[in-house]
C-alpha positions as CSV (number, residue, x, y, z in Angstrom):
1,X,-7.9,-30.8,87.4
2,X,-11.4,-31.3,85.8
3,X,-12.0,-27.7,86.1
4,X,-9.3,-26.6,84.9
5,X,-9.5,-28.9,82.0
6,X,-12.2,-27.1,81.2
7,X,-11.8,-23.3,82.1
8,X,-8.9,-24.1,79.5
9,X,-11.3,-25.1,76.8
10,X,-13.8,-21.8,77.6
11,X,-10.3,-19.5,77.7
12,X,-9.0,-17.5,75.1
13,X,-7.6,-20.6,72.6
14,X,-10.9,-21.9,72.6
15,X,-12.2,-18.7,71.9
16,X,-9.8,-17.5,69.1
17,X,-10.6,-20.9,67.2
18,X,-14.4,-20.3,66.9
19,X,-13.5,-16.7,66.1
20,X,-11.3,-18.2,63.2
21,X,-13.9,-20.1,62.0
22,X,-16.5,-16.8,62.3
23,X,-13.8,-15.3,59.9
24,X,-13.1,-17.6,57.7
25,X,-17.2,-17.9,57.0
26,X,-16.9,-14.1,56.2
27,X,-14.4,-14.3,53.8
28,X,-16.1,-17.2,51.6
29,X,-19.0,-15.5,51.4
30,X,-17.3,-11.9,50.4
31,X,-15.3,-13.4,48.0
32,X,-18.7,-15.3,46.7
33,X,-20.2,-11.8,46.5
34,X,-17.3,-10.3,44.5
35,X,-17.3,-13.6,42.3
36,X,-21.0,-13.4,41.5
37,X,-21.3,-9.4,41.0
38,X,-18.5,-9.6,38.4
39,X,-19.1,-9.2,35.1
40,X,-19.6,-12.5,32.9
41,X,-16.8,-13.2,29.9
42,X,-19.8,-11.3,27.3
43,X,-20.0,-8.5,29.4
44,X,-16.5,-7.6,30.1
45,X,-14.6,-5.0,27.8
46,X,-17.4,-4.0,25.8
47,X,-15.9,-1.3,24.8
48,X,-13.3,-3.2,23.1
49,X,-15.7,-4.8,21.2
50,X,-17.4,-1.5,20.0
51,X,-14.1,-0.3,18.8
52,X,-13.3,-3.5,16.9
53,X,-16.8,-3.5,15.2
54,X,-15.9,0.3,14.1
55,X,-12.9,-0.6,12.6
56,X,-14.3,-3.7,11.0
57,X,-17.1,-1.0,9.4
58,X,-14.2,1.8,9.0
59,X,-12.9,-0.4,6.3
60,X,-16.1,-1.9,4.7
61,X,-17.0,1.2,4.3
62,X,-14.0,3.0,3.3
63,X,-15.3,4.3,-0.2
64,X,-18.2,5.7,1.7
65,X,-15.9,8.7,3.7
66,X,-16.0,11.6,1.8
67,X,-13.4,13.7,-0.3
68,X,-14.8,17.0,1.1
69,X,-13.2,17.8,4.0
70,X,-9.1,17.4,3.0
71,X,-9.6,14.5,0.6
72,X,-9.7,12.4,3.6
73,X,-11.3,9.5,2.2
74,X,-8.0,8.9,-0.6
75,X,-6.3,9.7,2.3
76,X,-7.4,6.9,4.4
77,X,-7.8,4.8,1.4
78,X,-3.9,5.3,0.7
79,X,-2.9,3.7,4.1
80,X,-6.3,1.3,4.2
81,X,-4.0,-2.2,4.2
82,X,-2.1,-0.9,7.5
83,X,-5.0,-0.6,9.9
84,X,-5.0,-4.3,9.7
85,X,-2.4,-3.6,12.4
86,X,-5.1,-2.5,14.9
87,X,-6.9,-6.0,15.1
88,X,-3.4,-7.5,17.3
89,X,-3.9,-4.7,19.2
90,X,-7.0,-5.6,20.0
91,X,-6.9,-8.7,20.1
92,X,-4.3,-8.0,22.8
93,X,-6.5,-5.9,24.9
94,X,-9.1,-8.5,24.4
95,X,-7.0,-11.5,25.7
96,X,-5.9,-9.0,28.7
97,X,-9.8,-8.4,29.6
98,X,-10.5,-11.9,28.6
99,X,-13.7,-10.5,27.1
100,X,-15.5,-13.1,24.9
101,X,-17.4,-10.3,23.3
102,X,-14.6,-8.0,22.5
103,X,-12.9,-11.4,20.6
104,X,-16.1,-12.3,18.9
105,X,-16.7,-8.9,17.5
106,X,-12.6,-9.1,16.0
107,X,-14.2,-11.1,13.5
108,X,-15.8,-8.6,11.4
109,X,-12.5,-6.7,11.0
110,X,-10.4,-9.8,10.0
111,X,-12.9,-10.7,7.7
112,X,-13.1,-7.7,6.0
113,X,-9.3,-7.3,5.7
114,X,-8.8,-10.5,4.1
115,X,-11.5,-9.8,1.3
116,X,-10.0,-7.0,0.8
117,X,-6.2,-7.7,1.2
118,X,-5.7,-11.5,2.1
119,X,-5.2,-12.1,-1.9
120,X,-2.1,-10.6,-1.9
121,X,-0.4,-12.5,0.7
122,X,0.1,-15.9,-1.3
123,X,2.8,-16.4,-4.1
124,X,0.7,-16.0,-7.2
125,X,3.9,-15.6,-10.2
126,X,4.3,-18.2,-12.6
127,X,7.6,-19.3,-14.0
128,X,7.9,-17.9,-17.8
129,X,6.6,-15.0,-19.5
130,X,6.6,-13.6,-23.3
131,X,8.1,-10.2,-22.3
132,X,9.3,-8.2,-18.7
133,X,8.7,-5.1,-18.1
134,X,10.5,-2.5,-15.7
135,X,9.2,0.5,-14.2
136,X,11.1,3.0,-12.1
137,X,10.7,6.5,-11.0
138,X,14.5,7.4,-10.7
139,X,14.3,10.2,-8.6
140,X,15.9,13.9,-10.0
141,X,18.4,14.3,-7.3
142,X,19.3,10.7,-7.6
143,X,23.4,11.2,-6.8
144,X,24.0,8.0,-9.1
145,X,22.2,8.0,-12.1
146,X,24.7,6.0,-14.1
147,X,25.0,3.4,-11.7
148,X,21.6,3.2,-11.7
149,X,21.2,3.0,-15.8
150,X,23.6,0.1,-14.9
151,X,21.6,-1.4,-12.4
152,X,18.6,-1.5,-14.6
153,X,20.2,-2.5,-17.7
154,X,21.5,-5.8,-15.7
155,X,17.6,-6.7,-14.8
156,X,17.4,-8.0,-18.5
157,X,14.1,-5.9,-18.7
158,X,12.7,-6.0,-22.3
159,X,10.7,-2.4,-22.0
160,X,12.3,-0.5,-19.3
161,X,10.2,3.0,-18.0
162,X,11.8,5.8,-16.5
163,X,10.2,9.0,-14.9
164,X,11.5,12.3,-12.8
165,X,14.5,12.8,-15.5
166,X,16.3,16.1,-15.8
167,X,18.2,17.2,-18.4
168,X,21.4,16.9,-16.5
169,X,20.9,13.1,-16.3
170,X,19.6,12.5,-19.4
171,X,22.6,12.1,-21.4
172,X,24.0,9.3,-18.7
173,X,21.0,7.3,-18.7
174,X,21.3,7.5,-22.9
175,X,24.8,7.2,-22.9
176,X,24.5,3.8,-19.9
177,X,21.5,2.4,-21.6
178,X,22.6,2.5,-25.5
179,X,24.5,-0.9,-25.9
180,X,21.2,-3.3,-24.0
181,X,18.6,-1.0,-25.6
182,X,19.2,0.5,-29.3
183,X,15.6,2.2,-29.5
184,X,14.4,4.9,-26.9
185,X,12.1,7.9,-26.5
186,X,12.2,10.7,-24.1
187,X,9.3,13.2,-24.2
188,X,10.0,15.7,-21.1
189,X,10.5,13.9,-18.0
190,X,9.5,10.4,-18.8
191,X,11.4,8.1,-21.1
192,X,11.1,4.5,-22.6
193,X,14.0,2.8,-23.2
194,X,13.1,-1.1,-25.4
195,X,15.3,-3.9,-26.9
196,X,12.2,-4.0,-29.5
197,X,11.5,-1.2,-32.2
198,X,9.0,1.5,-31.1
199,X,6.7,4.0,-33.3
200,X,3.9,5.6,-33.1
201,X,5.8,8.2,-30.1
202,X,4.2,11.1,-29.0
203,X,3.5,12.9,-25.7
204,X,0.4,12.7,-23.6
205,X,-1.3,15.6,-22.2
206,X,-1.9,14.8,-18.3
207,X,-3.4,18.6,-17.1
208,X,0.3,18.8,-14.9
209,X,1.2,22.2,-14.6
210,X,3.4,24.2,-12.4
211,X,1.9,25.4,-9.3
212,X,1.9,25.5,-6.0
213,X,1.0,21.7,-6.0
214,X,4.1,21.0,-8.3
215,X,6.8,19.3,-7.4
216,X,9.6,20.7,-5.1
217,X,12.9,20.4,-6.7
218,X,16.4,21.6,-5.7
219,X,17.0,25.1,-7.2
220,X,19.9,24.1,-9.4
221,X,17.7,21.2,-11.1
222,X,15.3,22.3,-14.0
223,X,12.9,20.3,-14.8
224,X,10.4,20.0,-18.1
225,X,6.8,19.2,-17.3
226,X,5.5,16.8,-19.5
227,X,5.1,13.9,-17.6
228,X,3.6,11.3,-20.0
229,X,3.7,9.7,-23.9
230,X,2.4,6.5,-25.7
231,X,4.2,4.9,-27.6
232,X,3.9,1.0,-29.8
233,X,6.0,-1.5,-29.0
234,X,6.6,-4.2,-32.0
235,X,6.8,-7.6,-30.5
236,X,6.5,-10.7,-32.2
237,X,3.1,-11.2,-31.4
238,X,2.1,-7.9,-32.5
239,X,2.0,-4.3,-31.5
240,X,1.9,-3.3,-27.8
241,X,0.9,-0.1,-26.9
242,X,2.8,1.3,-23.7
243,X,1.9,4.2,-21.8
244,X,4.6,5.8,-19.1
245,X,3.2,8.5,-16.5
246,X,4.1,10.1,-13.6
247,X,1.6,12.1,-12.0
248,X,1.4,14.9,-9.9
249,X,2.4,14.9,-5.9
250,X,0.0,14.1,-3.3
251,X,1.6,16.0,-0.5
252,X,-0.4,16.0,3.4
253,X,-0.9,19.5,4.7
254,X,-2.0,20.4,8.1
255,X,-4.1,23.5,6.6
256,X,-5.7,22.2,3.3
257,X,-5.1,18.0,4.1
258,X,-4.8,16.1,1.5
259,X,-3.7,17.3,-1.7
260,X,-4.0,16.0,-4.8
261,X,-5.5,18.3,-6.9
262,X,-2.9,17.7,-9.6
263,X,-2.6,14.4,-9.9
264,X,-6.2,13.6,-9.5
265,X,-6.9,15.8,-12.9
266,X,-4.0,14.1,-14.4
267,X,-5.5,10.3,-13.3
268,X,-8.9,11.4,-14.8
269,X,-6.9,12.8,-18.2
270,X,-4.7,9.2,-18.5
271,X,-7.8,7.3,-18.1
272,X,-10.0,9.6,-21.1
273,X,-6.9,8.8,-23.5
274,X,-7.1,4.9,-22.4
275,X,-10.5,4.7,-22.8
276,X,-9.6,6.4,-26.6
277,X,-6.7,3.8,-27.2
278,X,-7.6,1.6,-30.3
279,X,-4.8,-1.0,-29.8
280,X,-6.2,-4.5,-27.4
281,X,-3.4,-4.8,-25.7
282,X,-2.1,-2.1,-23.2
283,X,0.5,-1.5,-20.5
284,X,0.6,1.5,-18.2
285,X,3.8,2.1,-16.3
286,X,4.6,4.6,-14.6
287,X,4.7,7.0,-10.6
288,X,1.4,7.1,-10.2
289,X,1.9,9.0,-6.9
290,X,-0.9,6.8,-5.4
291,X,-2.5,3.4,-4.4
292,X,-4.9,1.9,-6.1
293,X,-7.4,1.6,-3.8
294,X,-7.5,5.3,-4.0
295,X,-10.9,6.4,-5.2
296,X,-9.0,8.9,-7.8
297,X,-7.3,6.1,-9.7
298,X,-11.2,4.8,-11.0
299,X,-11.2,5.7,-14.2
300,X,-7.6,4.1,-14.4
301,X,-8.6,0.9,-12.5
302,X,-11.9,0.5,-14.2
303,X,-9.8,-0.4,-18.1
304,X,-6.9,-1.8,-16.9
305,X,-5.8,-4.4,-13.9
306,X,-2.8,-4.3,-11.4
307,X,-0.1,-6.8,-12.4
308,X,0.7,-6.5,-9.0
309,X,-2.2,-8.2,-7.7
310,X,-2.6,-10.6,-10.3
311,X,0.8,-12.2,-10.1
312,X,2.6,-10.4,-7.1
313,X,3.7,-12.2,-3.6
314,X,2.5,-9.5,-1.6
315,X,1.5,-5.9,-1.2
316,X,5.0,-5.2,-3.3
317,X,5.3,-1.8,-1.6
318,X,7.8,0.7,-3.9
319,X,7.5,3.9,-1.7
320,X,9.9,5.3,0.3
321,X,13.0,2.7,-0.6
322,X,14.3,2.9,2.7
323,X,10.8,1.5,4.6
324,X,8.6,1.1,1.6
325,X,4.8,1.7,2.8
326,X,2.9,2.5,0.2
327,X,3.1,1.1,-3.7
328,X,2.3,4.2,-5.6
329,X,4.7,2.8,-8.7
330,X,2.4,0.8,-10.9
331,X,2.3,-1.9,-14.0
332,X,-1.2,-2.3,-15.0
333,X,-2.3,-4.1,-17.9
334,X,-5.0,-4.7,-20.7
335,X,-5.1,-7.8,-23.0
336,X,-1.6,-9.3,-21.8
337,X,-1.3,-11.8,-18.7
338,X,0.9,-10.8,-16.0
339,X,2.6,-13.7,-15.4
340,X,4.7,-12.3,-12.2
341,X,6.0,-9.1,-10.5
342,X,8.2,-8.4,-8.2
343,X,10.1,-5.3,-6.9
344,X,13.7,-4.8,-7.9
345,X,16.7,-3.6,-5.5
346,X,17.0,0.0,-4.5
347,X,19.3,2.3,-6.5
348,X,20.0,5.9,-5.5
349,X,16.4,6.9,-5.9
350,X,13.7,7.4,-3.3
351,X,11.4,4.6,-5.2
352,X,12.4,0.9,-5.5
353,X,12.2,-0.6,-9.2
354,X,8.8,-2.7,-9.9
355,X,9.0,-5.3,-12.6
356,X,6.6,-7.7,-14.4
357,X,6.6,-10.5,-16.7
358,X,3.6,-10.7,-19.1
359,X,2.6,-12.9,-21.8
360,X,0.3,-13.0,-24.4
């Protein structure tokens, strides 16, 4: 029995368990191996981290692309606010990889987005304001534009701005507008409609021709091409010189890029006749077909500030109405306070309504 006692402890069981022990050795010190030879939380998704410290220098940077080559830098410039959208993406990729590096690195991005943008997310209006002010381009093949006369007219707007009319709406838009607004001016397709006496009316010269960069209308609408005027607004606290403007189209094309030939010489021929106004106070309303952290709007930006940014709640986006991405319709002001703007509902244009309250 003794023997057998211990042929049973020398047999295969007794065996198996030191083999089991043999293996389990192994394993520990593979998975010690694989543990040790993995990369460290800094080291891991470095590429990650390069690509956030591009972005974070694409936008710092932003004024430094050049125009040569398809206007690309007002083309980035247009869109700059949405490739904030890039950081959650990788911040996501960064959380997957759980790379400290690639998270550290996020930093530069974020910050430079919120210098540039992070001022237009708070609520900066202020009940009150001495006058409002309503700009709206209402689109030529608008299929409403009485109800949208109507629409305006019911915003209580003080100086309402219209551009893109025809002369087959112009009579409705007279005809809805009359009783809330007895003075008005219409020089080509751009018109100022005020509950306060105007003078002083003439047409601006903005370099907007017809070419091949002109607008693309719908065979059966003419249009005229003056596409600015000036006018003086008598308020109570003195005169108020208004400028409405809708510049030329800045269209994308696969062969020539960006193109904006148009409207760029008609930006740089509003901001000469702004720089030769003589009147302190100024407001500029109007399509601008742009943003203004567009390069091309300088001379614009440089004499008068956005009342968007001053006393907006947001980016206040006007373009398309649908899913508005871009805000290329614009109040800018000299020697008035905005007070607030906001953007008004859509009508049966492609642009929403922007509207500001100013005081003196």
């Amino acid at each position: 029995m003794v023997q057998m006692d211990t042929a049973e402890r020398s047999g295969p069981e007794g065996s198996g368990c030191r083999g089991t022990g043999s293996g389990a050795w192994r394993t520990g010190i593979r998975r010690a191996i694989r543990i040790g030879s993995r990369p460290g939380p800094w080291k891991r998704g470095l590429v990650l981290a390069a690509l956030a410290l591009l972005l974070g220098l694409f936008m710092l940077l932003h004024a430094e692309i050049p125009n040569r080559v398809g206007n690309l830098g007002s083309l980035v410039e247009t869109f700059l606010p949405w490739f904030g959208l890039l950081i959650p993406v990788l911040l996501a990729g960064a959380l997957w990889r759980r790379s400290a590096s690639a998270v550290a690195a996020l930093l530069l991005p974020v910050l430079v987005w919120l210098n540039l943008f992070g001022g237009l997310l708070s609520d900066k209006s202020r009940p009150g304001s001495d006058l409002t002010v309503v700009s709206h381009n209402v689109a030529a093949d608008n299929p409403d534009p009485a109800g949208t006369a109507r629409d305006l007219a019911a915003s209580g707007a003080d100086v309402l701005a219209l551009e893109e009319i025809t002369p087959q709406a112009k009579p409705l838009y007279e005809k809805e507008l009359a009783k809330a607004y007895p003075h008005h001016t219409v020089q080509g397709t751009v018109g100022l409609w005020s509950k306060l006496p105007l003078s002083d009316t003439q047409p601006v010269d903005i370099k907007t021709d017809v070419g091949p960069l002109a607008d693309t209308k719908p065979a059966d609408i003419k249009m005229t091409y003056n596409r600015a005027l000036r006018t003086t607004v008598a308020t109570d606290r003195g005169p108020l010189a208004v400028y409405v403007a809708h510049l030329g189209s800045a269209r994308v094309n696969p062969r020539g890029g960006f193109a904006t030939e148009h409207r760029d010489r008609g930006a740089q021929a509003l901001g000469e006749t702004i720089a030769a106004e003589q009147n302190e106070r100024v407001v500029l309303l109007g399509d601008l077909n742009g943003t203004l952290d567009d390069r091309a709007f300088a001379d614009i930006t440089s004499q008068l500030h956005s009342a968007q940014a001053a006393a907006g709640d947001g980016f206040g986006f006007s373009w398309p109405a649908r899913f508005p991405m871009v805000r290329i319709d614009q109040i800018l002001v000299r020697g008035v306070k905005p007070e607030s703007s906001w953007s008004l509902p859509a009508t049966g244009s492609d642009h929403l309504p922007v509207a500001a309250g100013i005081s003196w």
